[in-house]
N, C-alpha and C positions, 0 to 999 in steps of 0.2 A: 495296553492297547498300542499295538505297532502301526505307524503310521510310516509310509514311501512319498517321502516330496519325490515331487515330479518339475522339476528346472525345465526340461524341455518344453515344457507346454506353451512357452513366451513363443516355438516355433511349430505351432501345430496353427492349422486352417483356422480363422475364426469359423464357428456355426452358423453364425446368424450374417455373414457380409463376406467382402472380399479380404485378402492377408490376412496377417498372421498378429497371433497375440500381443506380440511386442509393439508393435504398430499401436494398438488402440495407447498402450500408454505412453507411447515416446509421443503421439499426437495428444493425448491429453496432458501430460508437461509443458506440449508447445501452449497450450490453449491458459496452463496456469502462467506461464511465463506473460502472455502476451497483457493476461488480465490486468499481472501483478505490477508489469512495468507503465500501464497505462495509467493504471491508476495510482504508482509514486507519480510520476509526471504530472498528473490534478492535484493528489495532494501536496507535496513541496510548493507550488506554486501559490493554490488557495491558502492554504498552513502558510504563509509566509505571509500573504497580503493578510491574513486574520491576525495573525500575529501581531505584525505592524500595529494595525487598530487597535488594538488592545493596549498596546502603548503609549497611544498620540495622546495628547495633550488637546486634543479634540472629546467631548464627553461622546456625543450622537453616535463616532465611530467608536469608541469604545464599549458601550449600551450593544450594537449592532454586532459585534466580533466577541463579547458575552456573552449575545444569544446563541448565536451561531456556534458555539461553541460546545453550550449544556446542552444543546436541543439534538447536535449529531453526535454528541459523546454519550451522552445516556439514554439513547435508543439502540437498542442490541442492533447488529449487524444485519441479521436474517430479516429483521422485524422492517429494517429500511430498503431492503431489497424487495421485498414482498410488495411493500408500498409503490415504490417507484414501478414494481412490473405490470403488479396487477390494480393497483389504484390510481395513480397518477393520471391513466388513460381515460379512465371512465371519467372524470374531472374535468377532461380538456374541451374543448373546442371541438365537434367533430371530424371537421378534417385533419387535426393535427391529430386526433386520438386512433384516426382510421389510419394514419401513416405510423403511427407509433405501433400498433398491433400487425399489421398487414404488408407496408413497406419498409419499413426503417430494416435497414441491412443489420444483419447478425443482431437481433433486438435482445438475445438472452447475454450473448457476450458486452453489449454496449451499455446493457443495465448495470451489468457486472463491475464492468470497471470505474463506471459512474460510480455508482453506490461505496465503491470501495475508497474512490477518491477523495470524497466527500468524507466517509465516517472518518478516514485517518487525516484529513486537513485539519479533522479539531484538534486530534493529539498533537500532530505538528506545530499547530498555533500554540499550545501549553508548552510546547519546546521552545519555541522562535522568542514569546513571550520572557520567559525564564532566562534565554539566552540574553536578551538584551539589557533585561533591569540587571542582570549580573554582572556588568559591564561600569565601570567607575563613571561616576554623571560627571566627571570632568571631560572627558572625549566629547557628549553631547554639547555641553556650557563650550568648549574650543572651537567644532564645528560651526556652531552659531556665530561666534565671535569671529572668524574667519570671514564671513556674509556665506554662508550655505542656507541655499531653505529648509524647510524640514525635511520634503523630500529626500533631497542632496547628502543631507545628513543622516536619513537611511541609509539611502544608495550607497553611498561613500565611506560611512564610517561606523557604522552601528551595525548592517545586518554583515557584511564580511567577518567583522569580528564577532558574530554572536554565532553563524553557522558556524564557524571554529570551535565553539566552545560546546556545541549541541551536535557534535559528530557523531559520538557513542549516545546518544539515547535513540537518534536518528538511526543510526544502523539498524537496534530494536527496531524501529519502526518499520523498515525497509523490509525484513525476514519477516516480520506480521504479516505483512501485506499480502509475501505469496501465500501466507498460512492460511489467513482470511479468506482468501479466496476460492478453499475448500467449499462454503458458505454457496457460491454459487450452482451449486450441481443442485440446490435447490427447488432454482428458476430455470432448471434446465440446461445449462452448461455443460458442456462432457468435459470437464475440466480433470485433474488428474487425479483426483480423489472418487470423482462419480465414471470415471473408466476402469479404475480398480473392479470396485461396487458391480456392475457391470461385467468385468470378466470373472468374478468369482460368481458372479449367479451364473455365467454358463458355463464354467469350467469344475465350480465345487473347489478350486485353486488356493482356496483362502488366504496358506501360508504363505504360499509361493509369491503371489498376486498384491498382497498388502506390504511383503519385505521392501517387492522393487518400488515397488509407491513411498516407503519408507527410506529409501536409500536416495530416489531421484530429489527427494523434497529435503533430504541433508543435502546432497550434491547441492542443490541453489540455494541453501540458508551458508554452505562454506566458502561459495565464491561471494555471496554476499559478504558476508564478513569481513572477508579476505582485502577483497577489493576496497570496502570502507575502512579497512585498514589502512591501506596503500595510501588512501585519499588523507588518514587524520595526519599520518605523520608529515603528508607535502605540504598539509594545512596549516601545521603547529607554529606557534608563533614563539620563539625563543622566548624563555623568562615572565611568559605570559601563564600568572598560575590558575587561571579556566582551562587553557587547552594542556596544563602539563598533568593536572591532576583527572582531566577525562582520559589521559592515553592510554592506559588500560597494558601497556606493553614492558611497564619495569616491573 
């Protein structure tokens, strides 16, 4: 069976709207990009403070960044989107639920990133966690002994040296993210995977249509890389065997 790829068709008219082919997927990139970096942004952050807790020497916070943790790591992805789009509202309060359905600006993109933030905070926290009991409890016991609260002793000298040491899982985490984010065309996203999807049903395009969707989503998993490359090595702490044995570059 002879089959003629057709390349050009990334510049033919869309059918159904105004421009051209290439368009619906260089705009649905933008729309993975924007998901993916909003929601690292939630998760490093959340992932960090869980983290923390799961550390403290406080039980209440540790109980609470446990829970938090098995209840968004072992709920599949789709299964907590689905929830936050179409359940959460009907739960709410009715005018928060009628603003949630009706005004909340871009409500399919804003679940999105939510959703995304949240499921990967837990993985981050099982980093953050990891990174820090990895860490010699003499730097904690010096801290202390210096007058730092415990806070101070985060801030200051535990979580710097623990994201050093949790670059390369974190990376993983970071290329999930835009990956996961496929997840959303679910709820409605025209994200880069559901604009594929989309111009292979009006083009019959398949090959052509899923290559560049496959090409654009290495293109951001190799600046990703790349970039957290650049970051482990500014990171690495000489003679420090956490960050020499995550390098990943001898």
């Amino acid at each position: 069976m002879n089959y003629s790829w057709n390349w050009g068709i990334f510049w033919e008219p869309v059918a159904a709207g105004e421009g051209v082919y290439w368009q619906w997927l260089w705009g649905g990139a933008l729309w993975t990009l924007a998901t993916g970096l909003l929601g690292w942004i939630i998760a490093l952050v959340l992932g960090a403070i869980v983290g923390v807790m799961r550390t403290t020497p406080l039980r209440p916070l540790r109980i609470i960044g446990d829970a938090y943790v098995e209840i968004f790591r072992n709920i599949p992805l789709i299964v907590q989107m689905f929830l936050w789009f179409f359940v959460v509202p009907e739960i709410l309060p009715t005018p928060l639920a009628m603003w949630m359905k009706q005004d909340m600006p871009y409500p399919e993109f804003t679940t999105a990133f939510l959703s995304l933030g949240f499921y990967t905070a837990a993985r981050i926290a099982e980093q953050v966690k990891a990174g820090i009991n990895a860490l010699p409890r003499g730097q904690r016991m010096a801290a202390q002994a210096i007058g730092l609260t415990l806070p101070q002793t985060y801030r200051y000298v535990l979580l710097p040296m623990a994201f050093r040491i949790i670059i390369p899982p974190l990376t993983s985490e970071f290329m999930n993210i835009f990956k996961n984010s496929a997840v959303a065309l679910t709820i409605g996203l025209l994200e880069l995977t559901a604009q594929a999807r989309a111009m292979n049903e009006y083009t019959f395009a398949g090959f052509e249509t899923f290559t560049a969707a496959t090409l654009l989503y290495l293109v951001i998993a190799f600046i990703v890389n790349r970039g957290m490359a650049w970051l482990e090595r500014r990171a690495r702490v000489p003679g420090f065997i956490g960050s020499a044995a995550g390098g990943g570059g001898h």
